[in-house]
N, CA, C and O of each residue as an XYZ file, in Angstrom:
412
protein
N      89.590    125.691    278.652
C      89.833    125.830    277.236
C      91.339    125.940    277.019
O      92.080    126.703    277.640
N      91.672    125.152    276.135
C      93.177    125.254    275.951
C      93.737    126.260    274.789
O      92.965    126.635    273.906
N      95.247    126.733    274.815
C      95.709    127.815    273.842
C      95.705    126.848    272.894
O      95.935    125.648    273.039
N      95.316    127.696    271.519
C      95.395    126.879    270.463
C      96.530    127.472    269.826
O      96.404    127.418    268.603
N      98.067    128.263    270.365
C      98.917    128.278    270.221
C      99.982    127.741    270.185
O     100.940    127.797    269.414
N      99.577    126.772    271.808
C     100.076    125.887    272.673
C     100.654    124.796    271.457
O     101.323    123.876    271.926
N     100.508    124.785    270.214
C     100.666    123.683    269.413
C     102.353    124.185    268.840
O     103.400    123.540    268.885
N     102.153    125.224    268.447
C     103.628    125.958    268.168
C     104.932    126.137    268.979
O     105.961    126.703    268.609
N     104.650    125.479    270.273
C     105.542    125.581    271.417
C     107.237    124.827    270.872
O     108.384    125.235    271.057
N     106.595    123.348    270.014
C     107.612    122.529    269.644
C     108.333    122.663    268.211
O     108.817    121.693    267.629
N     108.350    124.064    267.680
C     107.714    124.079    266.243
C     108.776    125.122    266.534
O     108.844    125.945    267.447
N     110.039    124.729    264.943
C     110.862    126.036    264.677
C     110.194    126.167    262.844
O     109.494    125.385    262.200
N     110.702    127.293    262.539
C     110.519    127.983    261.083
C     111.776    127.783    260.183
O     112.827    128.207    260.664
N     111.820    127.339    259.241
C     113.486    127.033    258.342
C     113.234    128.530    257.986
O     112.188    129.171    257.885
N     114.851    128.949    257.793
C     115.073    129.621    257.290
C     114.896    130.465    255.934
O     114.693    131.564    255.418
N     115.076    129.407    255.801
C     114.999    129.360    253.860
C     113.893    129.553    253.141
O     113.753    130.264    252.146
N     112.892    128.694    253.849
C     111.237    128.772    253.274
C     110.382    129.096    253.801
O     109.265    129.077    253.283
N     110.599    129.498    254.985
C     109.636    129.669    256.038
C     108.623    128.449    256.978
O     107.857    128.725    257.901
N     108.898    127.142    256.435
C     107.580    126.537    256.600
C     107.829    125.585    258.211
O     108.773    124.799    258.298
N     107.217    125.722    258.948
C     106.896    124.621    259.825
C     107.562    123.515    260.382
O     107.141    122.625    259.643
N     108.312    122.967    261.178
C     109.052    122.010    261.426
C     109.361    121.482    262.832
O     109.546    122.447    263.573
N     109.458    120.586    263.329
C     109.781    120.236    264.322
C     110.936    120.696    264.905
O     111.939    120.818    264.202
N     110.972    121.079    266.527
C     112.366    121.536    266.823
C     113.720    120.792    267.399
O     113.921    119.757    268.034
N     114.516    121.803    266.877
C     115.398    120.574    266.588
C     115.951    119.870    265.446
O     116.995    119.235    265.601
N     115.481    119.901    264.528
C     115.605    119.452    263.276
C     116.556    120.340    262.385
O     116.531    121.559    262.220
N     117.404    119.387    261.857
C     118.531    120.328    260.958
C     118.453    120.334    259.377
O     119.187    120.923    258.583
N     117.327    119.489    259.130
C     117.137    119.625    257.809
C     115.471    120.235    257.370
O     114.492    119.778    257.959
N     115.385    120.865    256.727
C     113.807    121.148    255.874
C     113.181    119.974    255.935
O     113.852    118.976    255.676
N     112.057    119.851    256.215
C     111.254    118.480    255.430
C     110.727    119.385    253.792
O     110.980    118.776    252.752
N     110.188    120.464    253.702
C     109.838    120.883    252.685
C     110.783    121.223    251.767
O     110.940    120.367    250.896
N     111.468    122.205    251.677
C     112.966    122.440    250.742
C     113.815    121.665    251.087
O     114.355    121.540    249.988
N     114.521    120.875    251.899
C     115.558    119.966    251.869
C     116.667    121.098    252.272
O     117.744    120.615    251.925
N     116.793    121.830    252.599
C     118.152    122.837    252.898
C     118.202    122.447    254.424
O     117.268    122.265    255.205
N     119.963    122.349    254.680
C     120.321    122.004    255.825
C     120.271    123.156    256.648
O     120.107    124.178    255.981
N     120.358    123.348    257.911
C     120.567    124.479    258.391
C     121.137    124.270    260.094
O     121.135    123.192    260.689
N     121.532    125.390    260.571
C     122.024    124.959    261.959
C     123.287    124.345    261.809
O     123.366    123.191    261.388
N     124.477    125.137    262.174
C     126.097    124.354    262.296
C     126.121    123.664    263.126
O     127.237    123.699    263.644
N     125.381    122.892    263.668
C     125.703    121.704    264.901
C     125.750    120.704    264.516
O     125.975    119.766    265.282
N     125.585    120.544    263.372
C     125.812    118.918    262.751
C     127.509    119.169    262.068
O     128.120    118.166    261.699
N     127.833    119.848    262.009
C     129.408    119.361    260.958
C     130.179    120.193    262.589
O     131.380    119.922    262.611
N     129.851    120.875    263.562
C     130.810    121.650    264.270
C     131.269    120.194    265.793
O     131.872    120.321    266.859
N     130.775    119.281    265.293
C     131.847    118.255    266.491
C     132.985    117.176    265.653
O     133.781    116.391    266.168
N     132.787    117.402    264.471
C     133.496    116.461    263.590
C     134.569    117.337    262.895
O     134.256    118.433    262.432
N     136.070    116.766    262.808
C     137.088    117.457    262.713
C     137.298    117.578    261.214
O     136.739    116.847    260.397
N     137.935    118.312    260.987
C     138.173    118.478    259.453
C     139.147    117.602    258.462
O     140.363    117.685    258.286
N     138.239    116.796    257.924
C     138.599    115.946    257.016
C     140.436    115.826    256.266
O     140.740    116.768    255.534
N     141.405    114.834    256.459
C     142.803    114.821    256.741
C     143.360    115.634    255.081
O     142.499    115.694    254.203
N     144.409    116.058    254.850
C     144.805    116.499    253.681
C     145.406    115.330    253.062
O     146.435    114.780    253.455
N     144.839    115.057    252.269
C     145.814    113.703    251.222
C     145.960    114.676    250.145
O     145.291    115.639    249.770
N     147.107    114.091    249.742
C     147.554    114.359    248.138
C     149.433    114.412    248.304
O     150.113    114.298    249.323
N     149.725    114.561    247.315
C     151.622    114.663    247.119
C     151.616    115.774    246.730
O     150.820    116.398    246.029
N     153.055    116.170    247.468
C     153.283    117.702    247.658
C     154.008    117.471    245.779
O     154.489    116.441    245.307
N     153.813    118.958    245.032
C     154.787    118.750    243.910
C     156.015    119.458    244.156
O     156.114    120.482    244.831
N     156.886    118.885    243.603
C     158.342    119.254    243.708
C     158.337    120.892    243.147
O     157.942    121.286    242.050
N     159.075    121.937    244.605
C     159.589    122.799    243.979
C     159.929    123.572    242.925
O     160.516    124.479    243.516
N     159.984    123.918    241.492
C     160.781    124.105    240.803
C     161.426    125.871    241.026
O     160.729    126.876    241.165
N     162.472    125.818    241.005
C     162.707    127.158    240.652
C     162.555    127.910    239.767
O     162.426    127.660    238.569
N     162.561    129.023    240.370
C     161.788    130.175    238.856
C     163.002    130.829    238.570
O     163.693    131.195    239.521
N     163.301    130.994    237.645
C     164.163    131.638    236.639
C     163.390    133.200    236.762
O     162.242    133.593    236.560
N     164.651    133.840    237.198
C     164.295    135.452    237.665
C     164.557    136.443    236.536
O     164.250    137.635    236.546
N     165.261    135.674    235.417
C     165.273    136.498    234.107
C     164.060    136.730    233.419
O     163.706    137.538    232.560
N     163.698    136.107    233.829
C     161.851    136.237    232.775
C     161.358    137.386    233.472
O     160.722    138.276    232.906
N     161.601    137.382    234.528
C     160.689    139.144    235.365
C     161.682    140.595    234.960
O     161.424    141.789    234.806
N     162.612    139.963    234.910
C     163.871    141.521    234.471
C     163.275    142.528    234.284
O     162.210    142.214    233.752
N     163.342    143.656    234.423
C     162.935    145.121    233.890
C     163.868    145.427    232.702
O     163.490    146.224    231.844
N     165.121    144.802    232.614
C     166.137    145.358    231.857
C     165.580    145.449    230.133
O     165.187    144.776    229.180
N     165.755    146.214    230.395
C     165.059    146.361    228.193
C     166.088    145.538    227.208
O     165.930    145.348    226.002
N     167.000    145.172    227.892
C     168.025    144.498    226.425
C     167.791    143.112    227.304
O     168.919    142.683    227.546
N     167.115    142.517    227.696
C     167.018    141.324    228.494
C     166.310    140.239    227.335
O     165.345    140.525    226.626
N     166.795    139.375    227.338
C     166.422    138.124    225.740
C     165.277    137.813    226.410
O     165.190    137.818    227.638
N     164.291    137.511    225.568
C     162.801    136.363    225.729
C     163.247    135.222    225.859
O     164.207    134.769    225.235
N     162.562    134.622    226.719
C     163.022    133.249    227.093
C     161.768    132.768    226.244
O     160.750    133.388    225.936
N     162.158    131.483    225.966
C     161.192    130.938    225.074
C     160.541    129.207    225.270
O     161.212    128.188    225.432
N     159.590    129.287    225.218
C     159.646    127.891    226.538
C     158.996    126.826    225.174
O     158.351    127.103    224.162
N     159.519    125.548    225.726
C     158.716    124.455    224.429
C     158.693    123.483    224.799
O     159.553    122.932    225.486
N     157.280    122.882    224.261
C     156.255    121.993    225.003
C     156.528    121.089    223.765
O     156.954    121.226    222.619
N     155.943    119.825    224.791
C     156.281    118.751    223.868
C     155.126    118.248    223.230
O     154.385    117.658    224.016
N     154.599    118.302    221.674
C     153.118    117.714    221.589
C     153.541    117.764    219.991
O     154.434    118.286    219.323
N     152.107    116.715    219.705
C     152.427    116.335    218.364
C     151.752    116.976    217.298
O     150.565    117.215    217.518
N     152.171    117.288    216.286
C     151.388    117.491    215.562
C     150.111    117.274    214.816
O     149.310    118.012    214.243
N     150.259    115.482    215.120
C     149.188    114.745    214.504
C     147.971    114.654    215.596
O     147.039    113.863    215.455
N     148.057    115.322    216.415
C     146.994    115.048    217.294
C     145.812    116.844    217.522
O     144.872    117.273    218.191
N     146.662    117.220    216.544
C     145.606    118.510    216.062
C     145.064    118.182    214.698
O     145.675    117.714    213.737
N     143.661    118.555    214.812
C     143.051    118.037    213.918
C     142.889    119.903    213.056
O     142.828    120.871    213.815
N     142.851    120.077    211.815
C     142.416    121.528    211.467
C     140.806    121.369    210.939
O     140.276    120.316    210.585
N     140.280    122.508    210.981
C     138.951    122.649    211.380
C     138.224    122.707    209.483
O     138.437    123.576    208.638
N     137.399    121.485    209.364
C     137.089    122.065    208.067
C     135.640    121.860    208.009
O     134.978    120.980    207.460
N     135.270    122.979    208.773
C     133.620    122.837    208.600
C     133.143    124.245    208.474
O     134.066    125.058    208.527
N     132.280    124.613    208.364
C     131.246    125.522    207.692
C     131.433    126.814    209.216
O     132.501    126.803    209.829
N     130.549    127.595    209.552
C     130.570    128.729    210.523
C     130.100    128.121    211.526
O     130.073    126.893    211.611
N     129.516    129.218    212.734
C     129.199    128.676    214.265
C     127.909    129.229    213.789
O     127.038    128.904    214.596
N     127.581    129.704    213.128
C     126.199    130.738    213.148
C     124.987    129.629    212.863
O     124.704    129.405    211.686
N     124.422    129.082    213.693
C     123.118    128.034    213.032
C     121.577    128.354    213.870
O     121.161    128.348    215.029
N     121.070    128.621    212.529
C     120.092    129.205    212.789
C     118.651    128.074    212.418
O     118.979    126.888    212.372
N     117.640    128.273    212.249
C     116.307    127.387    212.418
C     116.462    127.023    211.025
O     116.439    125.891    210.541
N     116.631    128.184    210.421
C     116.242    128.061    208.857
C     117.737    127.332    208.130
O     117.664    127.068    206.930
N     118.555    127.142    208.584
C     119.560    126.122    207.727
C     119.237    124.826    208.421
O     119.702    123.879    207.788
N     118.712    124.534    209.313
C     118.401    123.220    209.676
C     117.106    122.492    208.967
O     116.903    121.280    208.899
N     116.394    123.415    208.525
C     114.992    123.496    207.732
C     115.629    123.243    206.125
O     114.870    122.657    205.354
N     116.515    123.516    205.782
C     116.855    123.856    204.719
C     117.632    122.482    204.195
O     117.488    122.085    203.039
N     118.453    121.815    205.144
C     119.301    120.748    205.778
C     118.354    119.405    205.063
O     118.622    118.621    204.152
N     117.045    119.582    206.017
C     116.414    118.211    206.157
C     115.617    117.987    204.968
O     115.461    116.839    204.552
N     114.938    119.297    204.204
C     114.687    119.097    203.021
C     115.119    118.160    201.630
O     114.530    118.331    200.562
């Protein structure tokens, strides 16, 4: 008579869900969650691209403690016409002004 355990020999448990799986296996068949660092730990870490940005220096007057020390005042360049001013009604919308609306 054979163990009818003997079936679980090849058989790990995911983490995540508990359920059943072949061993060896780095992904869930049931939840889909990866598991086990042996799949990303032989492959090196992906190269840094991008451009470094230029330096700027910081102006050490803006931190001063000194109490008679001027505000520096900084100004951005943007247009006016590309703000629109707001001419609509409140944020508050409720069932009954939409009811009220479609009437």
């Amino acid at each position: 008579m054979s163990d009818p355990l003997a079936t679980l020999l090849d058989v790990q448990t995911c983490p995540s869900c508990q359920a059943f799986e072949p061993a060896g296996s780095h992904q869930c068949f049931e939840c889909g969650s990866f598991h086990g660092g042996a799949i990303l730990s032989n492959e090196p870490p992906p190269p840094e691209e991008g451009e470094e940005t230029p330096h700027m220096p910081e102006d050490l007057l803006m931190y001063s403690l000194n109490p008679h020390s001027k505000i520096i005042t900084e100004k951005f360049e943007s247009s006016e016409q590309a703000v629109t001013p707001w001419k609509g009604g409140g944020t508050r919308f409720n069932i009954d002004d939409l009811v009220e609306e479609s009437e």
